[in-house]
C-alpha positions in Angstrom: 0.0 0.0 0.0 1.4 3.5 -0.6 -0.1 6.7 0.1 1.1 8.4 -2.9 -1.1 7.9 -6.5 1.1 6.5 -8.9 4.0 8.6 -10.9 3.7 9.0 -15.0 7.2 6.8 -16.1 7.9 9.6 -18.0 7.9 12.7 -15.6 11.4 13.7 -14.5 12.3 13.7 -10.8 11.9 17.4 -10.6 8.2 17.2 -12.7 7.3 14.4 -10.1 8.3 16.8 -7.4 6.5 19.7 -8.7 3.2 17.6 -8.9 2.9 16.9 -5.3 4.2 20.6 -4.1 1.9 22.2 -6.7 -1.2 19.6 -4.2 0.4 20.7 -1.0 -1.9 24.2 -1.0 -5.1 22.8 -2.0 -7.9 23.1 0.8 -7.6 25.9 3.1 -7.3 25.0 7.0 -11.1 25.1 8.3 -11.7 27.3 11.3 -11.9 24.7 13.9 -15.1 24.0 15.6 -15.8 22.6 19.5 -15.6 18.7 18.8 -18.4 16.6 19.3 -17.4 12.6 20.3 -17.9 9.9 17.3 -16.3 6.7 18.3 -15.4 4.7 16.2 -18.7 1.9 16.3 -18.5 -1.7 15.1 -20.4 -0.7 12.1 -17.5 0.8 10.4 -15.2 -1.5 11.7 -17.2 -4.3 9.8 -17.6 -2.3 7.0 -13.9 -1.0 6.9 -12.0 -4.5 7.7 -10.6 -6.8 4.6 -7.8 -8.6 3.5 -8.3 -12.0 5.6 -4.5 -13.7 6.5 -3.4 -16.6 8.2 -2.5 -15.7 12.0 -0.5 -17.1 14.7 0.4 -21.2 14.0 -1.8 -20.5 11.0 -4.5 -22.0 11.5 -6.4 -19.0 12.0 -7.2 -16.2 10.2 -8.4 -12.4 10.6 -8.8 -9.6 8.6 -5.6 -7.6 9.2 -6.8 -4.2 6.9 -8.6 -1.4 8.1 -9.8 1.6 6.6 -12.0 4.0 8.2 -11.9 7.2 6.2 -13.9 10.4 5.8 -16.1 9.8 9.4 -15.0 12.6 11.0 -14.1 10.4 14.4 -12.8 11.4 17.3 -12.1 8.0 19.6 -10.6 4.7 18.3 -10.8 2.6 21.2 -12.6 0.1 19.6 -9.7 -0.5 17.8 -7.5 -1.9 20.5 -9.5 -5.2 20.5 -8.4 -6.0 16.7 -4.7 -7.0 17.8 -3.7 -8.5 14.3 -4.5 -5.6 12.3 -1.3 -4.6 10.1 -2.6 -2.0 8.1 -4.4 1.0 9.1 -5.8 3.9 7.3 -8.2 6.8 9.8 -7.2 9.8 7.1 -9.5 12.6 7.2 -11.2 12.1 10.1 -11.1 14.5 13.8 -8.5 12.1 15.6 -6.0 13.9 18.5 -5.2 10.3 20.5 -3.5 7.3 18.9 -2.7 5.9 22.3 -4.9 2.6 21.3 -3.4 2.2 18.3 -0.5 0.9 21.2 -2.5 -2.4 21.5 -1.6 -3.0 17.7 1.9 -5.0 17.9 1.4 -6.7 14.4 0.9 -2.8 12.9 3.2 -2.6 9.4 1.6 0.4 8.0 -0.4 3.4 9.0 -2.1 6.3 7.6 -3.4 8.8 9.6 -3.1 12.4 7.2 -5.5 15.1 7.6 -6.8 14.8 11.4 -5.9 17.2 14.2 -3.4 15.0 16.0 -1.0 17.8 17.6 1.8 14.9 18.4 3.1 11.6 16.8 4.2 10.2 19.8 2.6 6.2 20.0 4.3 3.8 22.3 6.9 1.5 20.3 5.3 -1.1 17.1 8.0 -3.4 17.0 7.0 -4.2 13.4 5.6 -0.8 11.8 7.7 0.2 8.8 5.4 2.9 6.8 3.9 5.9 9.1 2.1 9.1 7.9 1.0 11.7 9.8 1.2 14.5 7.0 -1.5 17.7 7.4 -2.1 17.8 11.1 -0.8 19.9 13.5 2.1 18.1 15.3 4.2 20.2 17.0 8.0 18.2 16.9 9.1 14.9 15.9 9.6 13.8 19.7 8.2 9.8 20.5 8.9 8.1 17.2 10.3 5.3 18.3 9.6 2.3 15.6 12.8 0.0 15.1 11.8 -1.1 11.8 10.7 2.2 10.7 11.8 2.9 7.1 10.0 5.2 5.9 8.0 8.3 8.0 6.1 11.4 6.8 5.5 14.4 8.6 4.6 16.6 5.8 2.5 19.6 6.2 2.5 20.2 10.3 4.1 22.7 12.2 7.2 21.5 13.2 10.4 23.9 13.8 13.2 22.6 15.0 13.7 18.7 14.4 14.6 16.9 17.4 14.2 13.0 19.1 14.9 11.3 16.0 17.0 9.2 18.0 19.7 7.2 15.0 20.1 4.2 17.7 16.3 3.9 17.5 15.3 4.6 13.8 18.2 2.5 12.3 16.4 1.6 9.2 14.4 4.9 8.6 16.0 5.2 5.1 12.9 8.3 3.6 11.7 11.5 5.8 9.3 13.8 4.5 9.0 16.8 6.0 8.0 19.1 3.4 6.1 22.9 4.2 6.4 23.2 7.9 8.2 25.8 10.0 12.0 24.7 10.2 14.3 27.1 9.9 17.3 25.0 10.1 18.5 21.6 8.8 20.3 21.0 13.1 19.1 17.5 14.7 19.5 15.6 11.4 21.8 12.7 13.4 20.2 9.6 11.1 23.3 8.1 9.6 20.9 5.5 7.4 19.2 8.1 5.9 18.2 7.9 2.2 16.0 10.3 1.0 15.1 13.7 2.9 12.5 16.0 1.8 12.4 19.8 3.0 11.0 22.1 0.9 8.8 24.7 1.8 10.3 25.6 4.8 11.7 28.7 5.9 15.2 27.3 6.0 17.8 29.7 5.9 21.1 28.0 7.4 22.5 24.3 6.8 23.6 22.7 9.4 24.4 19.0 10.6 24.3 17.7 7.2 27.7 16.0 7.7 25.5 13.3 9.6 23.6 12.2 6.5 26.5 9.9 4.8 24.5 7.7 3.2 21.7 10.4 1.6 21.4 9.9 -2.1 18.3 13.1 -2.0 18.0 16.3 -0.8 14.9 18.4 -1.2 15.6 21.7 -0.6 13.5 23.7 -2.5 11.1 27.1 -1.2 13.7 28.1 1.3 15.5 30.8 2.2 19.2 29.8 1.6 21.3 32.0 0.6 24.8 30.7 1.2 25.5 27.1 0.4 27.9 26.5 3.6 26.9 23.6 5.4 28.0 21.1 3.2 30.5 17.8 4.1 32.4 15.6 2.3 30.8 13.3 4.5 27.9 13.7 2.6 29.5 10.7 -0.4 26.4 9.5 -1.6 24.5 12.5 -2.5 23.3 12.1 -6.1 20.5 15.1 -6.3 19.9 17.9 -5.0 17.1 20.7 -5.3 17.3 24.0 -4.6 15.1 25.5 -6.6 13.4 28.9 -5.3 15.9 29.9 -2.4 18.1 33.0 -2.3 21.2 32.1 -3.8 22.6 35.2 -5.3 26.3 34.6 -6.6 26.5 31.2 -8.7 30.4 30.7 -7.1 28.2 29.6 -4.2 28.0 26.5 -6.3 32.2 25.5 -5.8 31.0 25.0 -2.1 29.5 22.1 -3.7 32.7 20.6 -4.4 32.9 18.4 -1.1 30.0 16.1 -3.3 31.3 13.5 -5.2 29.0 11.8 -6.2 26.3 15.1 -7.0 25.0 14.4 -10.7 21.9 16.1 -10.8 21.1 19.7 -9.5 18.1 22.0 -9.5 18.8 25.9 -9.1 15.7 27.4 -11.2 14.1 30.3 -9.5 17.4 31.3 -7.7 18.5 34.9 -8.5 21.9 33.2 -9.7 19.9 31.0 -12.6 19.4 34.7 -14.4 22.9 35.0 -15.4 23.8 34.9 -18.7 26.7 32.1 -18.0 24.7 30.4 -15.4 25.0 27.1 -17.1 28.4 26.9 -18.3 29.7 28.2 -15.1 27.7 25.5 -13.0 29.9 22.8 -15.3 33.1 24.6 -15.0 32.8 24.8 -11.5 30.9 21.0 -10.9 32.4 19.2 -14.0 30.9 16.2 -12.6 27.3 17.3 -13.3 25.2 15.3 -15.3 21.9 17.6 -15.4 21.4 21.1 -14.5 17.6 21.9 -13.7 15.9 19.6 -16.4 18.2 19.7 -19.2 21.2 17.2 -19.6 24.6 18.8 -20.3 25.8 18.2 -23.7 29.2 17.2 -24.6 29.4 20.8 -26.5 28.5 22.4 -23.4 31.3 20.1 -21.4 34.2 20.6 -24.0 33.7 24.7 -23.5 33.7 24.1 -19.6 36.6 22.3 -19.9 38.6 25.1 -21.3 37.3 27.6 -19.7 38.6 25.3 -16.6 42.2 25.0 -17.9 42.4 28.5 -19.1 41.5 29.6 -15.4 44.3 27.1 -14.2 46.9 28.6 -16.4 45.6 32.1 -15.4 46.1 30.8 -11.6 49.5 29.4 -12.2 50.7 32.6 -13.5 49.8 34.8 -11.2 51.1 32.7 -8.8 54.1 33.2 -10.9 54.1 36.7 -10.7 53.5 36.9 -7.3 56.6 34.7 -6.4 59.0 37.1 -9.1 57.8 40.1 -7.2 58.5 38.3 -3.6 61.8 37.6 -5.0 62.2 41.1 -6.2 61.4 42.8 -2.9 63.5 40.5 -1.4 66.9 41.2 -3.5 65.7 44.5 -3.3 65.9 44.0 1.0 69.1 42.6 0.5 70.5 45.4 -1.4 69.3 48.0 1.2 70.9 46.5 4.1 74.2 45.8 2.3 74.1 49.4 1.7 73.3 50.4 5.2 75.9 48.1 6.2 78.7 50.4 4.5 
């Protein structure tokens, strides 16, 4: 199960990324209203159960999906007396209390977008790997504490600083989404197994324990307010793509801070005052001559070959002056010499 609708083959990473941003504003936050209790009732449980497995030895079986959508509910303590469940969907409902989802230790996947939970904390599902929680209004990413989480979305809340993410704890958490909330900084990001991270829409201004991330093949970035690109490690080896589209970034040699990536082949800087100058793609290759794609076009082997010299002319130019700058020390010096020989007389 995946709570994403499925991708056209043919979209680009970026296009795929602009289709779900372009979803994030739709359906304005309702003014909320004094909440009247709606359990949940054994009517929608018997309407909402399916997929019957084998439990236990195996000679039983129970339906282990749920899906209770669209009821606008408020208590799910019924739910604690369905132990085997192992997938769970309560989207778009009135929930603020998971606690009996607790009582669920065969849980694999949940689904609970769109509600008014201000927390994620649940006590510990030993076997939950998938967890979403985007569009409510959780506060912090304290109590996740899932050993076999791998993947864990917290898109859309109002979460500002990321913190108890505990690396020890979520050793497997390999995808994060938290995309438009209210971080301004990239500090508490200390999940060495860390795959894919997704950030954008933010108010993000300053990078910061990003060394942490060695194994992170994608960085979402984009809708921030970087301006600098420091913050950067060489630590970071396994960092294929990153997007920074729509941020600050003034002066494209902020992209030779970039350097430290060795394995960076595809880049987004589109809607970044630097993407306006004239040289703005060349310039990206001469200083990144291991970039594959700039924004959504490919770099031809034209566009490489003038890189190239524009890279070795630049060398020469460096070695000279360096040249120059040793003839003159040598100079001054002989001149030095001369000057005390003479005072010497």
């Amino acid at each position: 199960m995946s709570d994403e609708e499925p991708e056209d083959a043919n979209d680009t990473e970026e296009e795929v990324e602009e289709k779900k941003e372009e979803g994030e504003g739709e359906g304005e936050e309702e003014e909320e209203e004094p909440q009247v209790s709606n359990p949940l009732t054994e009517e929608m449980l018997k309407d909402g159960l399916s997929l019957l497995c084998k439990i236990g030895n195996g000679l039983a079986h129970a339906f282990v999906k749920l899906e209770v959508k669209e009821k606008e509910l408020t208590d799910i303590t019924l739910i604690q007396n369905f132990i085997h469940l192992r997938y769970v969907d309560l989207s778009d409902n009135l929930l603020r209390d998971l606690s009996p989802l607790a009582f669920l230790t065969h849980l694999l996947w949940l689904k609970v977008d769109n509600n008014r939970l201000i927390s994620a904390i649940i006590e510990e599902l030993p076997y939950l790997q998938i967890a979403s929680f985007a569009n409510n209004h959780i506060k912090d990413s304290n109590g996740i504490v899932h050993p076999r989480l791998t993947s864990l979305n917290l898109r859309g809340n109002a979460i500002e600083l990321i913190s108890g993410l505990n690396p020890n704890i979520l050793s497997n958490l390999h995808t994060l989404e938290l995309r438009g909330n209210a971080l301004k900084s990239t500090a508490g990001l200390y999940l060495p197994k860390l795959k894919n991270l997704y950030l954008a829409q933010n108010a993000i201004f300053h990078l910061e324990d990003l060394e942490n991330l060695e194994q992170l093949t994608t960085l979402h970035l984009r809708d921030n307010m970087i301006e600098v690109l420091d913050g950067f490690s060489n630590n970071m080896k396994s960092l294929q793509y990153l997007n920074l589209r729509g941020n600050a970034v003034v002066q494209i040699q902020e992209l030779e801070k970039l350097q430290v990536l060795p394995m960076l082949r595809a880049l987004i800087m589109l809607d970044n005052p630097c993407s306006d100058e004239s040289e703005y793609r060349i310039e990206a290759l001469v200083l990144l001559p291991h970039l594959e794609r700039l924004d959504k076009d490919f770099f031809e082997e034209e566009e490489r070959n003038e890189a190239a010299d524009i890279r070795q002319r630049r060398k020469e130019e460096e070695l000279e002056l360096e040249r120059e700058k040793e003839r003159e020390k040598e100079l001054e010096e002989a001149e030095d010499t001369t000057q005390e020989e003479l005072t010497a007389k």
